[in-house]
C-alpha positions as CSV (number, residue, x, y, z in Angstrom):
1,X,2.5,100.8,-42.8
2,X,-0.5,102.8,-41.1
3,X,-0.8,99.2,-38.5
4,X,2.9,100.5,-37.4
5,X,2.9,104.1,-37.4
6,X,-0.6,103.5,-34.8
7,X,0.9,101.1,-33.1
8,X,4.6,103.2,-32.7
9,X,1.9,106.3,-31.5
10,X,0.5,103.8,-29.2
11,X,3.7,102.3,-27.7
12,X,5.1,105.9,-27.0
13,X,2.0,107.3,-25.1
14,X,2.6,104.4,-22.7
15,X,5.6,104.8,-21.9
16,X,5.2,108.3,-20.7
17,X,7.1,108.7,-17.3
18,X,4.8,110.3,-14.6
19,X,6.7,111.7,-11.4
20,X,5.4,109.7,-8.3
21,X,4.1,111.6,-5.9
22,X,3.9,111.4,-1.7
23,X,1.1,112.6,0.1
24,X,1.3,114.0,3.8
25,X,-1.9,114.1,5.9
26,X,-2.1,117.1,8.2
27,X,-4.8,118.0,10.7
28,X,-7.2,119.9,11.0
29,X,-7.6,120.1,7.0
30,X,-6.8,124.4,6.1
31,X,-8.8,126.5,3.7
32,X,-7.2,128.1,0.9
33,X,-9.2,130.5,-0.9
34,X,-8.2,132.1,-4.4
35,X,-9.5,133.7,-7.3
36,X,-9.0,131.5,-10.9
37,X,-8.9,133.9,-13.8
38,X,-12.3,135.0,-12.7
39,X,-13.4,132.5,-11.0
40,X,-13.2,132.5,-6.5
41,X,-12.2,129.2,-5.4
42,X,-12.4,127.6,-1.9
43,X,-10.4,124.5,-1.1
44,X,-10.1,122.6,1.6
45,X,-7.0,120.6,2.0
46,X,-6.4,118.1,4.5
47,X,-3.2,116.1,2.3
48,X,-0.1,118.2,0.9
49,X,1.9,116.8,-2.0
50,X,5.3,118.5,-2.4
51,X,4.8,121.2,-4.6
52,X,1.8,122.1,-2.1
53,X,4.3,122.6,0.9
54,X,6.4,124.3,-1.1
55,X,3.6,126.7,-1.7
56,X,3.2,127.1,1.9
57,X,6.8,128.3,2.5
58,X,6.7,130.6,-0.5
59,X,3.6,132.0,0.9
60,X,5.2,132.1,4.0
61,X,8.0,134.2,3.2
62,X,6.5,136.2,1.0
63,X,3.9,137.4,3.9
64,X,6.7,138.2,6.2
65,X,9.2,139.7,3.9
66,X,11.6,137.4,5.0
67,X,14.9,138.2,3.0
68,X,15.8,135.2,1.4
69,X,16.3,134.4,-2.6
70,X,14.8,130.8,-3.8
71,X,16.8,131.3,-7.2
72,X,19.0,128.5,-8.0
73,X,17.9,126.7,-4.2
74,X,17.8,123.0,-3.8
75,X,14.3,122.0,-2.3
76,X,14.5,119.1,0.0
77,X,11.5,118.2,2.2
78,X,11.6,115.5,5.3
79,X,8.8,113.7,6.7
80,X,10.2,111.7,10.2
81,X,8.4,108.9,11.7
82,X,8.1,110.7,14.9
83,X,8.2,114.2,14.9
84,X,6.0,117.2,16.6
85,X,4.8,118.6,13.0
86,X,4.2,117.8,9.4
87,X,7.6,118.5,7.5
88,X,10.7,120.2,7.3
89,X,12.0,122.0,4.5
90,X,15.6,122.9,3.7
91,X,16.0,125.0,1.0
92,X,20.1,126.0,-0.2
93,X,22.4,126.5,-3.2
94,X,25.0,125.0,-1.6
95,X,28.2,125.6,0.6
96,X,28.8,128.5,1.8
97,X,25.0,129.8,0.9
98,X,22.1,130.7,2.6
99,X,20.1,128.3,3.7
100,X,16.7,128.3,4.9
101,X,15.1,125.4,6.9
102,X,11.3,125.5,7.7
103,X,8.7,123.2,10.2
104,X,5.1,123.5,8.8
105,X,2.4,122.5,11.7
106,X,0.1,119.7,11.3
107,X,-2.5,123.0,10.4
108,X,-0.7,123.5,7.3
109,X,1.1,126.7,8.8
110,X,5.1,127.2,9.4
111,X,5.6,126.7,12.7
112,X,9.0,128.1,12.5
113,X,11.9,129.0,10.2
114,X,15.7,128.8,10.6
115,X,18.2,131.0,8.2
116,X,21.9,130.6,8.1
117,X,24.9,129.3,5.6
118,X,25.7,125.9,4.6
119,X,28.4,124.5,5.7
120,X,28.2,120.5,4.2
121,X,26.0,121.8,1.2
122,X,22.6,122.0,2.4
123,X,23.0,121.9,6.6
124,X,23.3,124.9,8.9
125,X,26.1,126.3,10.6
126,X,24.8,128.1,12.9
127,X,20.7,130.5,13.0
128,X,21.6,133.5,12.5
129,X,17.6,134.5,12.4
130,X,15.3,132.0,14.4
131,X,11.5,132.4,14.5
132,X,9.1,130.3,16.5
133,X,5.4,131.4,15.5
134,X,4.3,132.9,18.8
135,X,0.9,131.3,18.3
136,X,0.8,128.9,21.0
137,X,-2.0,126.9,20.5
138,X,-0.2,125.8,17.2
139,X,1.4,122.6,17.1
């Protein structure tokens, strides 16, 4: 009986699902610097995962009091084949909602943010609040 019960322990900790994961490479690599419980950290990241870019929008908005509500939003991040910056993020709860779609800079920075409604679920009718960072030397 104990030969099955270790091998049944066994079986199940293999077949743990892990979530794949996609890795973007930006350039020049950013700093982050934080404090960890007590602890000041300095970190230099050069590849974003998803959760990662998504921590650079929430940053973002947060900084600049941007009035929008991530409750209940659908996260969706593209990464085109030939494109003038690291990803764009759409973030909506569907038609008829805000919707908020973001360009992050190779640097790790949003280049530029977009707010409007959905109007097929996650697209944008029409910017009703445009930014372009006025940093220039940012690409």
């Amino acid at each position: 009986m104990k030969p099955l019960m270790i091998l049944l322990v066994l079986v199940g900790g293999c077949a743990e699902r892990y979530t794949p994961k996609i890795l973007v490479e930006g350039h020049p690599p950013r700093i982050y610097e934080y404090i960890d419980g007590d602890t000041p950290v300095t970190e230099i990241r050069g590849w974003y995962n998803a959760q990662q870019l998504d921590e650079i929008v929430r940053e973002y908005v947060r900084q600049n009091e941007i009035d929008f509500d991530f409750r209940g939003t659908e996260t969706q991040f593209w990464v085109g084949r030939e494109r003038e910056y690291l990803a764009e993020a759409s973030y909506s709860s569907g038609f008829g909602s805000p919707v908020l779609s973001v360009k992050i800079s190779w640097d790790g920075h949003v280049k530029q943010h977009d707010i409007g409604i959905a109007v097929c679920g996650t697209g944008l009718e029409l910017a009703e609040d445009t930014y372009i960072h006025p940093d220039e030397d940012r690409e």
